[in-house]
PAKOL-248903 format. One record per residue (C-alpha): x, y, z; residue number from 1. Coordinates in nm, 3 decimals. Layout:
BEGIN
+---------+---------+---------+-----+
|    east |   north |      up | num |
+---------+---------+---------+-----+
|       X |       Y |       Z | NUM |
...
+---------+---------+---------+-----+
end
This chain:
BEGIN
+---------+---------+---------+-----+
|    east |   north |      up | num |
+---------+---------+---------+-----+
|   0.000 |   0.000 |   0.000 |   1 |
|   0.143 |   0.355 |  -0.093 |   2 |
|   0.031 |   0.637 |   0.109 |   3 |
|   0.115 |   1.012 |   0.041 |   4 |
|   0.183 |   1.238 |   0.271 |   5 |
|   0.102 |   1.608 |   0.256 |   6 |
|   0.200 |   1.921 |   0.420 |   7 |
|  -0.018 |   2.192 |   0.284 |   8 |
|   0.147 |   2.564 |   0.414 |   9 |
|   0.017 |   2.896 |   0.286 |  10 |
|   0.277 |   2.914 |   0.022 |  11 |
|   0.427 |   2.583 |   0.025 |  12 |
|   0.345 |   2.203 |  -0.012 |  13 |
|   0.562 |   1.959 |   0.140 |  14 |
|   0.526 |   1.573 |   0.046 |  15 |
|   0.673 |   1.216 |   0.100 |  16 |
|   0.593 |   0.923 |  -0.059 |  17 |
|   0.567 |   0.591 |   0.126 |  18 |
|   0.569 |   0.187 |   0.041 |  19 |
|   0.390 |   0.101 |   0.359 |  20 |
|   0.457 |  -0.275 |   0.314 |  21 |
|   0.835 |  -0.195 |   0.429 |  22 |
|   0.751 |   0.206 |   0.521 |  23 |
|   1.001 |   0.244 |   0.273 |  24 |
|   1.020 |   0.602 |   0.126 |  25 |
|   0.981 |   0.603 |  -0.265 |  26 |
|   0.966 |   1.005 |  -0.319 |  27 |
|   0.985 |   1.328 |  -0.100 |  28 |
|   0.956 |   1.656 |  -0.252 |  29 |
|   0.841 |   2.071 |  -0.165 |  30 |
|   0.682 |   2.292 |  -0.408 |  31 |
|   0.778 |   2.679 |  -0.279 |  32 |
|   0.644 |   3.044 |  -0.316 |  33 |
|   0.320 |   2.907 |  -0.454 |  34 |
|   0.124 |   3.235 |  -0.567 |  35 |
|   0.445 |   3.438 |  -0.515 |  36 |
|   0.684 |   3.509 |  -0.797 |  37 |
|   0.977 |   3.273 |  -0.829 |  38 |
|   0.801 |   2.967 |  -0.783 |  39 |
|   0.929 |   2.618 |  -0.793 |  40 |
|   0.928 |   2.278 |  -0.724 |  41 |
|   1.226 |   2.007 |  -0.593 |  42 |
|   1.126 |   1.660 |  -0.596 |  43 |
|   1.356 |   1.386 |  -0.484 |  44 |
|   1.284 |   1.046 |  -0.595 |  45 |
|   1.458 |   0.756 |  -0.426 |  46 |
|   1.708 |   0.588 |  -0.639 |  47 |
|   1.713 |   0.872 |  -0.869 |  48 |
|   1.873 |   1.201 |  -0.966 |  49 |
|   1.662 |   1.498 |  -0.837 |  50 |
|   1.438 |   1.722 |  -1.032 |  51 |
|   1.423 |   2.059 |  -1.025 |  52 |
|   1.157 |   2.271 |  -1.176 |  53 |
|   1.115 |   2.654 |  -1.191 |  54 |
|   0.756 |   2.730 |  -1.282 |  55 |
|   0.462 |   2.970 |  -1.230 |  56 |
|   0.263 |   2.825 |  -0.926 |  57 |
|  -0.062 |   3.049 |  -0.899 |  58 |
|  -0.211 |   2.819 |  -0.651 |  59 |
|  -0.250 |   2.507 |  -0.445 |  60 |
|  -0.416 |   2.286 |  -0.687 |  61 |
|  -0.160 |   2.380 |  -0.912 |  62 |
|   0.120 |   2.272 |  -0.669 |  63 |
|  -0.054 |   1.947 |  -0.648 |  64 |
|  -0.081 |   1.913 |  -0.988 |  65 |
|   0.296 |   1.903 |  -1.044 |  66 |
|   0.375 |   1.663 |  -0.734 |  67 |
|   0.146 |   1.426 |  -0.922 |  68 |
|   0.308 |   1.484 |  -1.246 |  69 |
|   0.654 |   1.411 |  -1.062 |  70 |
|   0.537 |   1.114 |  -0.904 |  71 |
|   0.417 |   0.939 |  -1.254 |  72 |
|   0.716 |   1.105 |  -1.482 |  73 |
|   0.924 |   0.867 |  -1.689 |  74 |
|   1.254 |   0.998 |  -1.550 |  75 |
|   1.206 |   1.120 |  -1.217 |  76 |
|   0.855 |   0.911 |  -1.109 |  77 |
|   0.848 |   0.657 |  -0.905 |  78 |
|   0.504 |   0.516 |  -0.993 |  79 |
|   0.313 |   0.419 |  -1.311 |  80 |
|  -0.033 |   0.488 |  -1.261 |  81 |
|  -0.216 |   0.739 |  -1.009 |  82 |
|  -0.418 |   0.439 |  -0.868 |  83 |
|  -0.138 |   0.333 |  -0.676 |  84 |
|  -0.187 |   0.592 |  -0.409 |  85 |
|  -0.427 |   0.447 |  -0.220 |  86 |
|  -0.489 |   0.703 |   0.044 |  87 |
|  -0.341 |   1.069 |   0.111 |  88 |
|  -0.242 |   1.184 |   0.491 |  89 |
|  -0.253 |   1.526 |   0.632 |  90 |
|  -0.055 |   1.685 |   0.837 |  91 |
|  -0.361 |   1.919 |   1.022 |  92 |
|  -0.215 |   2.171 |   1.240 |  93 |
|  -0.572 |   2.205 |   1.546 |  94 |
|  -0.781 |   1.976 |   1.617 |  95 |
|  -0.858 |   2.113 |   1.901 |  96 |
|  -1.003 |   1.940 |   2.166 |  97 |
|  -1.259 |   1.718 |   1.947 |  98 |
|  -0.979 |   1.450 |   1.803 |  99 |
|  -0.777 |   1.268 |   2.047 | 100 |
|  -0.598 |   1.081 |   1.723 | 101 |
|  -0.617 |   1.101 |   1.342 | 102 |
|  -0.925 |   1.053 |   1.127 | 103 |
|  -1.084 |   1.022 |   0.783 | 104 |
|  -1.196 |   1.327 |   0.656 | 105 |
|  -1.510 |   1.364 |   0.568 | 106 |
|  -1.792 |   1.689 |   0.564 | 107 |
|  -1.862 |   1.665 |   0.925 | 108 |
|  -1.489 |   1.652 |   0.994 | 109 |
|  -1.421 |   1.942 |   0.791 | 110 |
|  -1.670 |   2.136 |   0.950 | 111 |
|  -1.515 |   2.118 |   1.283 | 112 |
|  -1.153 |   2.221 |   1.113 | 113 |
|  -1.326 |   2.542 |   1.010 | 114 |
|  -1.446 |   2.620 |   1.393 | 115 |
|  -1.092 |   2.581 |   1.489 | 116 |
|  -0.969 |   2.816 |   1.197 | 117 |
|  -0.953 |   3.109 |   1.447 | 118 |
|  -0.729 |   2.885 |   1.733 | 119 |
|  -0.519 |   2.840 |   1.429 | 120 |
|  -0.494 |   3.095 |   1.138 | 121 |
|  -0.226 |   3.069 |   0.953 | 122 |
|  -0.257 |   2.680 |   0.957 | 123 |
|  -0.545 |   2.504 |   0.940 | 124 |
|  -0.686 |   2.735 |   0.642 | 125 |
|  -0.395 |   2.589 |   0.404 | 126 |
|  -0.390 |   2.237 |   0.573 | 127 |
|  -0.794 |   2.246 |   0.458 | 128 |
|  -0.712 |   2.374 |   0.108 | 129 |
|  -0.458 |   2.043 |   0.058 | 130 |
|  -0.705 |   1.867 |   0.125 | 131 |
|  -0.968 |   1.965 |  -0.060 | 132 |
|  -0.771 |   1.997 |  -0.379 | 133 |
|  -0.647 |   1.595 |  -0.315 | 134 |
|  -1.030 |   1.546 |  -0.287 | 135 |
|  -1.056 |   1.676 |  -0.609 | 136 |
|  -0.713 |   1.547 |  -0.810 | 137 |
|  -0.741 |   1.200 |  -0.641 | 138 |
|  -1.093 |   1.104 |  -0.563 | 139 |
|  -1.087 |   0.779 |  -0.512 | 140 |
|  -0.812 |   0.801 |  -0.203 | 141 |
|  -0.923 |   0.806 |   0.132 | 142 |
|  -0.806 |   1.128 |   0.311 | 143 |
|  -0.719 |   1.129 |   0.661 | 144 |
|  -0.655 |   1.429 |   0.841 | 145 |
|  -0.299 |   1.369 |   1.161 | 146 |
|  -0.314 |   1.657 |   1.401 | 147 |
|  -0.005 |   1.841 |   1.567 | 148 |
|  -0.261 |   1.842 |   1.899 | 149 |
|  -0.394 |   1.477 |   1.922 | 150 |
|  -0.112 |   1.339 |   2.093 | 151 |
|  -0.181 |   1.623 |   2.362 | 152 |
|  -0.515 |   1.557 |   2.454 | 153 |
|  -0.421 |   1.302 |   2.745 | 154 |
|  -0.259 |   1.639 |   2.959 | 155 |
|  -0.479 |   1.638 |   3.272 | 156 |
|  -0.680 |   1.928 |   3.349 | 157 |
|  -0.462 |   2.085 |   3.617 | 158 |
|  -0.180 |   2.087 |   3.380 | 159 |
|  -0.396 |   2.241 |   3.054 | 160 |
|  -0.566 |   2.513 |   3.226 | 161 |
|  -0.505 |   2.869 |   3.268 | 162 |
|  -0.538 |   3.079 |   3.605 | 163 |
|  -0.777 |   3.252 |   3.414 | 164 |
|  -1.162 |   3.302 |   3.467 | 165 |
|  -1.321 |   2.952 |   3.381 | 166 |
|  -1.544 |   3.145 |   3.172 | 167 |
|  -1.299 |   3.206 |   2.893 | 168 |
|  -1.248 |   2.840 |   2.902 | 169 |
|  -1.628 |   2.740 |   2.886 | 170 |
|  -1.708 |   3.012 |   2.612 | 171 |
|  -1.372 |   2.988 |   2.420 | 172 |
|  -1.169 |   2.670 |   2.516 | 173 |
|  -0.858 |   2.865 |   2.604 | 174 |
|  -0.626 |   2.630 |   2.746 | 175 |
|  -0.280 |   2.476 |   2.659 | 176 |
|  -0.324 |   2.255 |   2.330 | 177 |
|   0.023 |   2.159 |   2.269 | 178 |
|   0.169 |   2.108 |   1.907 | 179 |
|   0.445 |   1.871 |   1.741 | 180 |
|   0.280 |   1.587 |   1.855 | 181 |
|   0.318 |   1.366 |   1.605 | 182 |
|   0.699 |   1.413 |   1.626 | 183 |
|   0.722 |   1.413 |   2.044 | 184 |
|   0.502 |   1.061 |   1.986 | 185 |
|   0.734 |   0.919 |   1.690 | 186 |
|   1.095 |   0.985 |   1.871 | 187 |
|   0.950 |   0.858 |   2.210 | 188 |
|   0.837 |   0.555 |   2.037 | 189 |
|   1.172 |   0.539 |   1.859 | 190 |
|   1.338 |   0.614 |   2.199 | 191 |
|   1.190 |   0.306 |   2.353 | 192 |
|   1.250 |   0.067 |   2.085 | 193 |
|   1.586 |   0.156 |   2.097 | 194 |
|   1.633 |   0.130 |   2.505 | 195 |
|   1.447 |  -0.218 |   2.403 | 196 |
|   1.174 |  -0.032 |   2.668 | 197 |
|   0.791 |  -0.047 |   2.655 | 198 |
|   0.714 |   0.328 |   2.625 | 199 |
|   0.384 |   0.254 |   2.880 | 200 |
|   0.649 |   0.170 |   3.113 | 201 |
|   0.860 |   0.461 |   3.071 | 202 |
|   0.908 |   0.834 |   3.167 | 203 |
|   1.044 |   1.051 |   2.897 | 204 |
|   1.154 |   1.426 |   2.816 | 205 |
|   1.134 |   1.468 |   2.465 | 206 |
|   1.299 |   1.818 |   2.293 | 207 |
|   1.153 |   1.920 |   1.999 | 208 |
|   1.439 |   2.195 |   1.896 | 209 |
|   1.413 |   2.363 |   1.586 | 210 |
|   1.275 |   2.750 |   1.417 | 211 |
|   1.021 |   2.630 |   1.633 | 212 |
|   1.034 |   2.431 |   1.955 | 213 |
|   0.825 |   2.246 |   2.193 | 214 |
|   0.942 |   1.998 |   2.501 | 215 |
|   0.718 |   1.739 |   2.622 | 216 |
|   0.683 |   1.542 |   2.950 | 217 |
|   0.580 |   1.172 |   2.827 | 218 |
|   0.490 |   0.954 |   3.093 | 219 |
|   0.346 |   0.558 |   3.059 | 220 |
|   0.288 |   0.611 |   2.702 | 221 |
|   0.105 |   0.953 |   2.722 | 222 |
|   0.159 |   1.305 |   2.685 | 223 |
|   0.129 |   1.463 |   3.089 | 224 |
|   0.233 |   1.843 |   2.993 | 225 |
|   0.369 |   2.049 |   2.681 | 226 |
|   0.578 |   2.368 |   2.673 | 227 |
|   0.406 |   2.547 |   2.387 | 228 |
|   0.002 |   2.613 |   2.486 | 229 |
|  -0.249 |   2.803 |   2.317 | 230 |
|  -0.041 |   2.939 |   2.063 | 231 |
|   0.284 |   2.883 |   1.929 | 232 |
|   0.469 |   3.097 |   2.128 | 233 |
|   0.545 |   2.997 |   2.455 | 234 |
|   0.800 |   2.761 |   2.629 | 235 |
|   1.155 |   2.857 |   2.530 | 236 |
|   1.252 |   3.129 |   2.266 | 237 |
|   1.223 |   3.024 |   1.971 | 238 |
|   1.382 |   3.128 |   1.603 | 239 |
|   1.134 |   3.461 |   1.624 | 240 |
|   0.914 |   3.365 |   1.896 | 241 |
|   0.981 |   3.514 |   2.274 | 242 |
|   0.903 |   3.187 |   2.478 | 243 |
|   0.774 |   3.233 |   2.801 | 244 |
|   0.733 |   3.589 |   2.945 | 245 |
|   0.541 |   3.772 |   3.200 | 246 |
|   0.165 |   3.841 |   3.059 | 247 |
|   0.161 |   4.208 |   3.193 | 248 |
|   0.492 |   4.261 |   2.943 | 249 |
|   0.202 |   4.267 |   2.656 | 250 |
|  -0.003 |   4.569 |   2.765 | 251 |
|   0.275 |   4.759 |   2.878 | 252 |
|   0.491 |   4.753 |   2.581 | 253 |
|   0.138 |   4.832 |   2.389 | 254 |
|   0.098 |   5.180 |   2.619 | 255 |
|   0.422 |   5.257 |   2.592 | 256 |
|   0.533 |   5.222 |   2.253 | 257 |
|   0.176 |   5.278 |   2.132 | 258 |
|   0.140 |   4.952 |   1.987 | 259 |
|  -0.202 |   4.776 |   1.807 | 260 |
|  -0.308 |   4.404 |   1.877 | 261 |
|  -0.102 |   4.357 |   1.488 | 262 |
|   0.197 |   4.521 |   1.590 | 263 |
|   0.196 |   4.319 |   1.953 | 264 |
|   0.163 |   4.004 |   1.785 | 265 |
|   0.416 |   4.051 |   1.505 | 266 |
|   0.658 |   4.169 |   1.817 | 267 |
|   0.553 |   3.801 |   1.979 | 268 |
|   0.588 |   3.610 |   1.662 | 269 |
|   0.807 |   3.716 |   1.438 | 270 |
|   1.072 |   3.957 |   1.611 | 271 |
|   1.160 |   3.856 |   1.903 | 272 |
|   1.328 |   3.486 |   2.030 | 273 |
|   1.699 |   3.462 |   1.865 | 274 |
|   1.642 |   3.769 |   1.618 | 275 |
|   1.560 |   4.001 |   1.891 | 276 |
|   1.731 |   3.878 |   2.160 | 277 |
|   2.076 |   3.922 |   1.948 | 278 |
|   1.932 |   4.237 |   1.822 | 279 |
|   1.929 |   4.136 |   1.450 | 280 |
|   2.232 |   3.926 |   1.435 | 281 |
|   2.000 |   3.597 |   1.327 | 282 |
|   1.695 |   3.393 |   1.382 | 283 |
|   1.917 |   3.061 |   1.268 | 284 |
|   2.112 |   2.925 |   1.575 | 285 |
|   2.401 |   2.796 |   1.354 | 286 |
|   2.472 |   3.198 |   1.289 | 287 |
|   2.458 |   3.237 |   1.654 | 288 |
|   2.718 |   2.994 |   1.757 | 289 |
|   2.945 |   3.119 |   1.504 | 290 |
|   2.887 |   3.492 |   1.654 | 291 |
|   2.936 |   3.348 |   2.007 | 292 |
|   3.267 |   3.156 |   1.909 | 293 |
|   3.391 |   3.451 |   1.811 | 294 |
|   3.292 |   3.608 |   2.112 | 295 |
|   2.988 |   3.822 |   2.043 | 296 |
|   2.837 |   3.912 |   2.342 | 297 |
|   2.453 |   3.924 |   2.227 | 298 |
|   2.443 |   3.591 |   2.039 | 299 |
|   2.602 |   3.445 |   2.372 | 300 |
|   2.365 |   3.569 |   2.637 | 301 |
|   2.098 |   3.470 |   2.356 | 302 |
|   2.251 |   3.112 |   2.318 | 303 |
|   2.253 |   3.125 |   2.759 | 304 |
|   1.887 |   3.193 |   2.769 | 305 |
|   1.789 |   2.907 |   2.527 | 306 |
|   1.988 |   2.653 |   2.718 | 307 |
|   1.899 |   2.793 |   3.039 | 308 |
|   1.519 |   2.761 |   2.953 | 309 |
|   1.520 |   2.445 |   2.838 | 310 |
|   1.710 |   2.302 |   3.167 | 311 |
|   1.408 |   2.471 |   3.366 | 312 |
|   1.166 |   2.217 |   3.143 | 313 |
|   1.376 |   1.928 |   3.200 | 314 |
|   1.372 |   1.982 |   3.575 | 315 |
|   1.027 |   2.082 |   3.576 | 316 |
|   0.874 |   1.797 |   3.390 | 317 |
|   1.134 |   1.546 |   3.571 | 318 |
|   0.957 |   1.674 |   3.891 | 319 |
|   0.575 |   1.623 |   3.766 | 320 |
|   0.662 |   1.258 |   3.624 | 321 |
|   0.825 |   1.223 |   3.959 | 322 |
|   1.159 |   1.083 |   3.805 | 323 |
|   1.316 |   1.033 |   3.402 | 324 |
|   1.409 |   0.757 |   3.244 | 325 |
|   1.488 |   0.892 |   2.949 | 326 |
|   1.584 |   1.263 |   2.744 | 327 |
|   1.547 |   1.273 |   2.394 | 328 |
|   1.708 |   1.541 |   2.130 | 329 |
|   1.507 |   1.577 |   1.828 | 330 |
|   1.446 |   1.829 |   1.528 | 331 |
|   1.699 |   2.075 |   1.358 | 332 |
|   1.870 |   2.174 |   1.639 | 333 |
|   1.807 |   1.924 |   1.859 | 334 |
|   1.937 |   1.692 |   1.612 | 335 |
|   2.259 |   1.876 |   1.521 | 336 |
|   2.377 |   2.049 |   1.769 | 337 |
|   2.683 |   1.853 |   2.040 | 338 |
|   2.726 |   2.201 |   2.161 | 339 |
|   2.367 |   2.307 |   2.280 | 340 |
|   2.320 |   1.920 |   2.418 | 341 |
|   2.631 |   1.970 |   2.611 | 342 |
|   2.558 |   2.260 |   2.748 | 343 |
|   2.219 |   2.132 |   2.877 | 344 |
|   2.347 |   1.823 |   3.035 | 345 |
|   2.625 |   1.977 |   3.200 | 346 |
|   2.472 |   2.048 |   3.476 | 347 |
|   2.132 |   1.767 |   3.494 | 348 |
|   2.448 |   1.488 |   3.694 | 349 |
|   2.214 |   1.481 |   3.968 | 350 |
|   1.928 |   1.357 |   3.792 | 351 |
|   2.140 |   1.087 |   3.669 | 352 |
|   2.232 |   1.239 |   3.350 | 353 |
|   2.586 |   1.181 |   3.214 | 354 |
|   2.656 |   1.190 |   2.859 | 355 |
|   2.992 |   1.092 |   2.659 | 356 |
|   3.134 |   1.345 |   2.454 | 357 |
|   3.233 |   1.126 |   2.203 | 358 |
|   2.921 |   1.008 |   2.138 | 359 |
|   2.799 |   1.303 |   2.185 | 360 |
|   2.973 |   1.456 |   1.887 | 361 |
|   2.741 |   1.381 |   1.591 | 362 |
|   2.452 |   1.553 |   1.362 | 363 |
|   2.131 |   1.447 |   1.255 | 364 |
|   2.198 |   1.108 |   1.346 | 365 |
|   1.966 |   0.801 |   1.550 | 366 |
|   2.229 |   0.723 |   1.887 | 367 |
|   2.234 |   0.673 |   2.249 | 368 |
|   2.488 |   0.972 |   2.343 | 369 |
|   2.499 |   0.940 |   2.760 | 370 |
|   2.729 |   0.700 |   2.933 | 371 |
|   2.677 |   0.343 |   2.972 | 372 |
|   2.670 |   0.381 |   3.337 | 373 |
|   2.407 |   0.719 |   3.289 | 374 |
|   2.128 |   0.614 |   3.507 | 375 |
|   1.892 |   0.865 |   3.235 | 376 |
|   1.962 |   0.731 |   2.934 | 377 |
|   1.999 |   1.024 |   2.624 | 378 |
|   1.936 |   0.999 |   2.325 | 379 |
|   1.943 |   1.169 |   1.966 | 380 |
|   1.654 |   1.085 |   1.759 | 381 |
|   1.617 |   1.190 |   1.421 | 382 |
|   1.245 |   1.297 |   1.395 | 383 |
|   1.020 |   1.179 |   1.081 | 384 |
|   0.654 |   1.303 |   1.120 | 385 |
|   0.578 |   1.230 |   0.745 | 386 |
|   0.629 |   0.833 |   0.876 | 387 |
|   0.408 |   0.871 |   1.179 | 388 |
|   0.083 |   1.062 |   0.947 | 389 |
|   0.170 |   0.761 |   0.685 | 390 |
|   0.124 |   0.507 |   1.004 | 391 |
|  -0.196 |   0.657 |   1.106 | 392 |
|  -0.323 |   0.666 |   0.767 | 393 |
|  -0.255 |   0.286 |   0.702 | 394 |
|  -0.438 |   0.210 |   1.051 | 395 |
|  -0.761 |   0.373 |   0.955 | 396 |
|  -0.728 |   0.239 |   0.604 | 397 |
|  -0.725 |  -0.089 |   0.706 | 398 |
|  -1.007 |   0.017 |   1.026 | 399 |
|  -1.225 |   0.092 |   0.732 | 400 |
|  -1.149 |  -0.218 |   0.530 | 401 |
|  -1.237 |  -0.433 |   0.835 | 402 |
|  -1.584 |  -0.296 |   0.863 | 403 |
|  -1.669 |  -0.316 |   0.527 | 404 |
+---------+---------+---------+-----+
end
């Protein structure tokens, strides 16, 4: 069975192609700048020289259009008929508190999607749009829709609600969601294979570090608390995003500088986290520990409030699971950076956290990196979230098949 996977952005489409009957990948590809000027489209089959095309992309179905094309070219395809995609899965940004794990779209589904548009804006709108257009292009594939916030739903109430008047929960469900939960639930699983663990028997820190980053306190198989919440924007700082800060920050800044709710939220989103906290030096981390090497003072005290934050979530969530078993690196920099993991586990020895330098010193590469005798075991786990929506999309394939 070959499942596509499909992450529809506002201006981009990100795909993989996957043989689930050895979840080998046959294709991955990204079609950029659709609707903006310079458009193109880099598909990568498996086996085969790349492709590169630079072509006028006015809109989704468009972008679609040309993954399809790649998949079935003579050259660069890697199938010979469209029929051999037998169902499509979605990365879907919110779902909210309705889905608990993935499901097969359908008109009732979608309708709940569009209620969450507003917890979700610049998301769920394009995530809808992919869909629909693979509704239309491939209409005989099942579609099932993977959310970021599924794997989240399991946080107990104490740990998902605001100090807020319950009001604002009742009337507009403000509480922490969580997001990259499809990733936090892949590595952990990956984690535990690996340890040669159960994961329901296991309690687990996973770091999602990347432009965006999330850390997540897994314990006995579930997700027990998140650092990112409502939005995207809180936890540690992020590429442009602040992180955690004191609420009363917001109106302040807005009296003082004179600021509307757009300007606030631009501030909160897109210009502050590495790019403000270095004052403009860069958003990318790699830049930053250049700078730092070479002894820039802003990109190190922005590096030292990145590591410092995410100790505070490793002792924090170490605390609510009432012990670790094991941490787990994940995502760009998560992934790829021996200096940031150092840093961080430096100073965790007396929650039993030792790690070898040696085997600490790789990039974007699946490895146990403490010591043997490390009573936390920690690990680097290269993510793949593409392979988790194409796992949930077999499963209710087959669901449906059954009850036929």
């Amino acid at each position: 069975m070959k499942v596509l996977v499909v992450n529809s952005g506002s201006s981009s489409i990100k795909y993989r192609l996957f043989d689930m009957d050895n979840e080998s990948l046959l294709a991955k590809g990204l079609v950029e700048r659709i609707g903006i000027h310079d458009s193109l489209m880099n598909h990568y089959p498996t086996g085969k020289e790349p492709m590169r095309k630079e072509v006028d992309i006015p809109d989704h179905r468009k972008g679609i259009e040309l993954v399809i094309d790649a998949l079935l070219d003579k050259k660069f395809g890697v199938i010979e008929d469209i029929s051999e995609i037998s169902a499509i899965g979605h990365r879907v940004v919110h779902g909210g508190e309705k889905y608990s794990g993935s499901v097969l779209f359908n008109d009732d589904v979608l309708k709940i999607l569009e209620e969450y548009t507003e917890l979700a804006p610049l998301h769920n709108p394009p995530n809808i749009l992919g869909i629909k257009v693979c509704q239309e292009l491939l209409p005989k594939a099942p579609q099932v829709c993977v959310f970021d916030t599924a794997f989240h739903q399991t946080i107990p109430e104490y740990a998902y609600l605001y100090g807020l008047p319950y009001q604002y929960y009742e009337k507009y469900r403000v509480r922490r969601y969580g997001f990259h939960g499809t990733s936090h639930k892949y590595v952990a699983l990956k984690a535990a294979e690996i340890l040669g663990r159960n994961l329901n028997e296991l309690k687990v820190i996973t770091c999602h570090l990347g432009n965006g980053s999330s850390i997540t306190a897994i314990k006995d198989g579930i997700s027990v608390d998140t650092s990112l919440g409502f939005g995207t924007i809180s936890g540690v700082i992020m590429g442009t995003r602040c992180g955690d800060i004191d609420p009363a920050v917001i109106p302040f800044l807005m009296k003082k500088e004179n600021l509307s709710y757009e300007e606030m939220n631009d501030i909160l989103y897109k210009k502050s986290g590495f790019i403000g906290l270095s004052e403009g030096i860069s958003s990318d981390k790699r830049d930053l520990e250049i700078k730092a090497e070479e002894g820039d003072e802003k990109a190190r005290r922005t590096l030292d409030v990145l590591y410092y934050g995410i100790k505070k979530f490793i002792g924090a969530y170490t605390a609510a699971m009432n012990g670790l078993d094991a941490l787990v690196f994940t995502a760009g920099i998560g992934e790829n950076s021996p200096r940031l993991r150092k840093k961080i586990c430096a100073e965790l020895s007396f929650f039993g956290i030792e790690i070898d330098e040696l085997k600490n010193n790789i990039k974007g590469k699946t490895s146990i990196i403490s010591k043997d005798n490390s009573k936390v075991k920690v690990l680097v786990v290269t993510t793949n979230e593409e392979l988790m929506i194409a796992r949930d999309t077999l499963e209710i394939c087959n669901h449906m098949k059954n009850n036929i």
